[in-house]
N, C-alpha and C positions, 0 to 999 in steps of 0.2 A: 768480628766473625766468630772468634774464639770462645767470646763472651754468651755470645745465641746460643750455642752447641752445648754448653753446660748447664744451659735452661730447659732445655729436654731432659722430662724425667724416666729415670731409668728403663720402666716398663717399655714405655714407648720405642725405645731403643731396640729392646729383646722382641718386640711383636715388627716392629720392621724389616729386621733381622730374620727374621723366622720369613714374614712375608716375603722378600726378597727370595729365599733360599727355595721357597716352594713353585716361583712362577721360574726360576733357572732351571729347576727338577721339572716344571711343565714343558716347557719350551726347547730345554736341548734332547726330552724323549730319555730319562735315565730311564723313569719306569712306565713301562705300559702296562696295558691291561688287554685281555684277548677275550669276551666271552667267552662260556664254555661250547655254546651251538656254532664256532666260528674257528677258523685258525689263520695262521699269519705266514706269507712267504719272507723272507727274511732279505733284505737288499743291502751293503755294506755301501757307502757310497765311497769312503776312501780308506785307504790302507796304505802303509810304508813299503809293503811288494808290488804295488801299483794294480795294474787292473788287470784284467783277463785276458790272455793274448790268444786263448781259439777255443772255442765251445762257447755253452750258454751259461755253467753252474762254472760257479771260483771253489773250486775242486782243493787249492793248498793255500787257502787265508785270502786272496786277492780282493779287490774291491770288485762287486757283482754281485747276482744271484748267491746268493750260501744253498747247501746240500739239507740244511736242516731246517723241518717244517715246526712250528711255535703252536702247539698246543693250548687251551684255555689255561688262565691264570694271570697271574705278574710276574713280569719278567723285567731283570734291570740289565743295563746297556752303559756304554760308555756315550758321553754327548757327544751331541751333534754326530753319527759316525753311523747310527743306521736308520732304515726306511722300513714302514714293516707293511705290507701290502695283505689285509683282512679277506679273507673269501668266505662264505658258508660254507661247513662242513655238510656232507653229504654219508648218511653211514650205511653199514651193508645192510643191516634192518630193514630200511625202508625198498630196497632193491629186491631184499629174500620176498616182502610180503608183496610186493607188485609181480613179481613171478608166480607167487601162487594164486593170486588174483588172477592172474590171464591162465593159470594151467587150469583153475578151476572154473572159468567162463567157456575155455575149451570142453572140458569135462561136461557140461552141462548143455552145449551142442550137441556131442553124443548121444544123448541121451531120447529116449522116443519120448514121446506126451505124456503118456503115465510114470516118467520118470523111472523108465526100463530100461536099459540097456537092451537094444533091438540086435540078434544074430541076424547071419545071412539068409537064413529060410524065414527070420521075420519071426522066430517066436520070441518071448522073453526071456530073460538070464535071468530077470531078480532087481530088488529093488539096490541099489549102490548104497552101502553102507560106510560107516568112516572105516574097515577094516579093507576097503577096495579103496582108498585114498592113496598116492601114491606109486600105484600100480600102472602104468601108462597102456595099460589094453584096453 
């Protein structure tokens, strides 16, 4: 058997080596990766203070939920030891402009047929310019 082993030449050694080292980095989770449109809840699955004894978040190192949310990038870990659970980020952006989507579908209600803003006696105010944008009357 001894004799087989010395028949391997060296390269072959170092690339199995390498290969080995890279599917133990895939498998035990050192490094992940988070896209940047996404972020990750962090779950410990064991720890030497055990686990969580009342709540939902492991508030002082336990095994649980962790307090802290993983932002895009790579991130490295100890193996085997966490669980990373990916959601879509959702940012304020999208929420500001769907707000002023509906203020301005409301705004556009208001408004009479010729794009008046109609008073109470029914005459016209004038046509709504972007300097009445804003203004909620």
């Amino acid at each position: 058997m001894l004799d087989f082993l010395s028949l391997v030449p060296g390269w072959l050694w170092l690339t199995g080596s390498i290969a080995l080292a890279l599917l133990f980095v895939r498998i035990a989770g050192v490094i992940r990766y988070i896209s940047n449109n996404s972020i990750a809840i962090v779950e410990k699955l064991w720890s030497a203070k055990g686990s969580v004894s009342s709540g939902l978040i492991a508030l002082n190192g336990e095994a649980g939920y962790q307090p802290q949310v993983l932002r895009g990038g790579y991130h490295f870990f100890f193996p085997f030891q966490y669980r990373l659970h990916k959601v879509a980020l959702v940012t304020i952006g999208e929420i500001r402009r769907r707000y002023r989507a509906a203020d301005r579908d409301r705004r556009h209600e208001r408004l009479g047929r010729h794009g008046r803003r109609q008073c109470h006696a029914g005459s016209a105010l004038g046509p709504v310019g972007r300097e009445d944008r804003g203004t909620g009357g």
